[in-house]
C-alpha positions in Angstrom: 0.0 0.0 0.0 1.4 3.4 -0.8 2.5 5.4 2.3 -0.4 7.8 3.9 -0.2 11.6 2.7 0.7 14.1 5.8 -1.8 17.0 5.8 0.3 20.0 5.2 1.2 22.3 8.4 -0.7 25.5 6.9 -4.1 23.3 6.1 -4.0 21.6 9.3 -3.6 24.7 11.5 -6.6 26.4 9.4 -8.2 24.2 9.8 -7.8 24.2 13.8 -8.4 27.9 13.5 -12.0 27.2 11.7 -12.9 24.8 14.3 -12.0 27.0 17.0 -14.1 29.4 15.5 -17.2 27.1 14.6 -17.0 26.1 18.9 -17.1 30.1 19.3 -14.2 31.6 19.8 -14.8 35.3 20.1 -11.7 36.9 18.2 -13.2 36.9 14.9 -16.6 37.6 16.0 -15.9 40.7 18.5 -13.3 42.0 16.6 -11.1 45.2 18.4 -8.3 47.9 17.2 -5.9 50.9 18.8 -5.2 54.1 17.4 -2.6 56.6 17.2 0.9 57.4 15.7 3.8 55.4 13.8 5.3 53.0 16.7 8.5 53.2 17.8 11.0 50.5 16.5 10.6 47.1 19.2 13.1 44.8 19.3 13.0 41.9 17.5 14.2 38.3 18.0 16.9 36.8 16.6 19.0 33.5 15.9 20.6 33.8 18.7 17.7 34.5 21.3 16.0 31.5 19.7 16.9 27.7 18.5 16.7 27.4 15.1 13.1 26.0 14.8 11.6 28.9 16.9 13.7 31.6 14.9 12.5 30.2 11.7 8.8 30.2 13.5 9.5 33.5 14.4 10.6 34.6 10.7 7.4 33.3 9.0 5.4 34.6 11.7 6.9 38.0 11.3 6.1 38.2 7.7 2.2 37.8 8.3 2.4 40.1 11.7 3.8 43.5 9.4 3.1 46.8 8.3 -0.1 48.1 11.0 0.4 44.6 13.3 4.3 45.3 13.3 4.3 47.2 17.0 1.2 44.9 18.3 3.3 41.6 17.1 6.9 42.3 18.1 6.9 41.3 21.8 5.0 37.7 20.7 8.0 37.2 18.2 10.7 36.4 21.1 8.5 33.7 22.1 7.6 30.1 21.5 4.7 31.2 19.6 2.9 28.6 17.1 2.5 29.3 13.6 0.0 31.7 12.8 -2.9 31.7 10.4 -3.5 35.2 8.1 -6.9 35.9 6.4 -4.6 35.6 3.0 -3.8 31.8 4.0 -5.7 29.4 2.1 -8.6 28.1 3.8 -8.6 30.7 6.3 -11.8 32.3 7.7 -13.7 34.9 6.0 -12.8 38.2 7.5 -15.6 40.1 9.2 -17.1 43.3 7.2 -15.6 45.9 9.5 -12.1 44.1 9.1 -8.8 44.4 6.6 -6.5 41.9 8.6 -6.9 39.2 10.5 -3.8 37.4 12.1 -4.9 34.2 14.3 -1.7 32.6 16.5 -1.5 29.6 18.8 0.1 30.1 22.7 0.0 27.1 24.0 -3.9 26.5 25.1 -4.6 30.3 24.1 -5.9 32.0 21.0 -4.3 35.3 19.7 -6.3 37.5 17.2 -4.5 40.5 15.7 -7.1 42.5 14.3 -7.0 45.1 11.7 -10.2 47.4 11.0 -11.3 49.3 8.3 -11.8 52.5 9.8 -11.7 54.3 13.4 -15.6 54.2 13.8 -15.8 50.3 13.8 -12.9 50.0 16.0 -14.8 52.1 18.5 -17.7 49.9 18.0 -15.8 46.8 18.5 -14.3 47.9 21.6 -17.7 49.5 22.7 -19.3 45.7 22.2 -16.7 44.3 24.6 -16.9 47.0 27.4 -20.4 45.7 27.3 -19.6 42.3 27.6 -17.2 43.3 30.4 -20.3 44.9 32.6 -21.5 41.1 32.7 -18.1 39.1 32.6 -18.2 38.7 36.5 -21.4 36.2 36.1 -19.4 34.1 33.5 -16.2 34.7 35.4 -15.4 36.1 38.6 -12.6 38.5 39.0 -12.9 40.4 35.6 -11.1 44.3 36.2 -13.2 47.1 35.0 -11.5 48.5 31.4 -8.4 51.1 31.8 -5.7 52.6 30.8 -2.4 51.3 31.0 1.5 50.4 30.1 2.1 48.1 28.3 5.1 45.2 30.4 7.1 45.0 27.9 7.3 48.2 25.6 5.9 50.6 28.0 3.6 51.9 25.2 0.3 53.3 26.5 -3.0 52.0 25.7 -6.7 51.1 26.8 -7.4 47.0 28.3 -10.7 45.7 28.1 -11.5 41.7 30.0 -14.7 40.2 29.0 -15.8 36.7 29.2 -19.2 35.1 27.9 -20.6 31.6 27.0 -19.8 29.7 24.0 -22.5 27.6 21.9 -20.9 24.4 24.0 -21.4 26.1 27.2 -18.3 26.6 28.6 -16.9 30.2 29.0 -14.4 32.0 27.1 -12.0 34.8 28.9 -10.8 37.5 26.6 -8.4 40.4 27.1 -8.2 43.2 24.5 -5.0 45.7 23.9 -5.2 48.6 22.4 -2.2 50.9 22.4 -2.4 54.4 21.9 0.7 54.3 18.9 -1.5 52.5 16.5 -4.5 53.9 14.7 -6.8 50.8 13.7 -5.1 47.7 15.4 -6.2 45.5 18.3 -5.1 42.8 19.9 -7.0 39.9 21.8 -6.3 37.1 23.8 -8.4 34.3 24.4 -8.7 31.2 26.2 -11.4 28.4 28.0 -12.0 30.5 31.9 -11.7 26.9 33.2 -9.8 24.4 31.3 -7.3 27.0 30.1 -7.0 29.3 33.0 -7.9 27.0 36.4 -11.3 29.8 36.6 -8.5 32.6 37.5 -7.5 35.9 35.1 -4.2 36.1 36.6 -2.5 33.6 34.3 -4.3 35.5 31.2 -3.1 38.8 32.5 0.2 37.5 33.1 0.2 36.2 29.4 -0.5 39.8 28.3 2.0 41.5 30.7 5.0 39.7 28.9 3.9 40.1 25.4 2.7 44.2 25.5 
C-alpha cells in the first residue's frame, strides 16, 4: 500500500483555527483595534535568542504580523509562539465586514487575534461591544477588572485594556483580554482562552500572558 499523505502544516492549523471558530471563539466575531501614531521601533528576536526551529517560526510569523500589526506583534516574536494563520492563507476564515487583517496565533492552550479594522468608527464599535460584555463578565467569570488605561510590560507603550468573558454555543466560558495601544491607529489585539480548562477559573494567568507580550 502506498504510504499515507501528511496533511500540510498551513491546512491543518486552518483548519484548527475554523474549528475554533465554529466552537465560538470570540476573536473573529468581536473584533477590536488601537489608534494613534507610527510605533516606535521594538526589538526583535533573533537566531541567537532562539533555537533554530523557533527563529525560523519566528521569521514566518513575522512576515504575516507586518506593516499596521508590526508594533502589536513584536513582543510575541521572542516567544515560542505557534505558527499563525493570516486571512490571506488558504482556507482561512472569512474576515468580518468591518475588518482588513486578521492574524490568528496559537500560545499554548490560548488564542491570539490580531485584528486590523477598516476605519476608526468600527474599531470604536468593537471595543464598545466588549466593554459591554465586560459589565456582565463577573457572572461568566469572577474577578474580571473594570476596562483602563495602561502600560504596556514589555514596551511601556500606553494603551486602553478591556477583559470580557461570555458563553460559548458548547457552554463553557471564554476569557478574553483586549490591547489597544495608543501608537496604533486601527489595530487590536486579543487574547483568548477556556476560563476553566485554560485558565484553572482565574485571570491572573491571562493577565500574566499579556503583561510579557505588550
Amino acid at each position: 500500500m502506498p504510504p499515507k499523505r501528511r496533511t500540510p502544516v498551513v491546512q491543518l492549523i486552518v483548519g484548527i483555527v475554523v474549528a475554533a471558530l465554529a466552537a465560538g471563539t470570540g476573536g473573529y466575531f468581536l473584533g477590536a483595534s488601537t489608534g494613534g501614531d507610527k510605533p516606535a521601533p521594538s526589538p526583535t528576536p533573533s537566531s541567537a535568542a532562539l533555537g533554530l526551529f523557533d527563529a525560523t517560526q519566528a521569521a514566518s510569523n513575522k512576515a504575516k504580523l507586518d506593516f499596521e500589526l508590526a508594533g502589536l506583534a513584536a513582543p510575541w516574536l521572542s516567544s515560542t509562539m505557534g505558527p499563525c494563520v493570516s486571512n490571506v492563507d488558504k482556507g482561512a476564515p472569512p474576515l468580518n465586514p468591518d475588518e482588513t487583517r486578521h492574524v490568528t496565533c496559537r500560545y499554548g492552550s490560548a488564542w491570539v487575534h490580531f485584528v486590523v479594522y477598516k476605519s476608526e468608527e468600527q474599531r470604536n464599535a468593537a471595543r464598545t461591544y466588549r466593554q459591554q460584555l465586560n459589565l456582565n463578565s463577573d457572572e461568566v467569570a469572577p474577578g474580571v477588572h473594570d476596562p483602563t488605561r495602561t502600560t504596556g510590560g514589555v514596551t511601556g507603550s500606553p494603551g486602553k485594556v478591556i477583559e470580557y468573558a461570555f458563553r460559548q454555543k458548547d457552554g463553557r466560558s471564554l476569557c478574553g483580554l483586549s490591547w489597544e495601544r495608543d501608537a496604533d491607529s486601527l489595530a487590536t489585539e486579543m487574547i483568548e482562552a477556556n476560563c476553566e480548562e485554560d485558565l484553572g477559573g482565574k485571570w491572573e494567568p491571562l493577565r500574566d500572558l499579556w503583561q510579557r507580550h505588550s
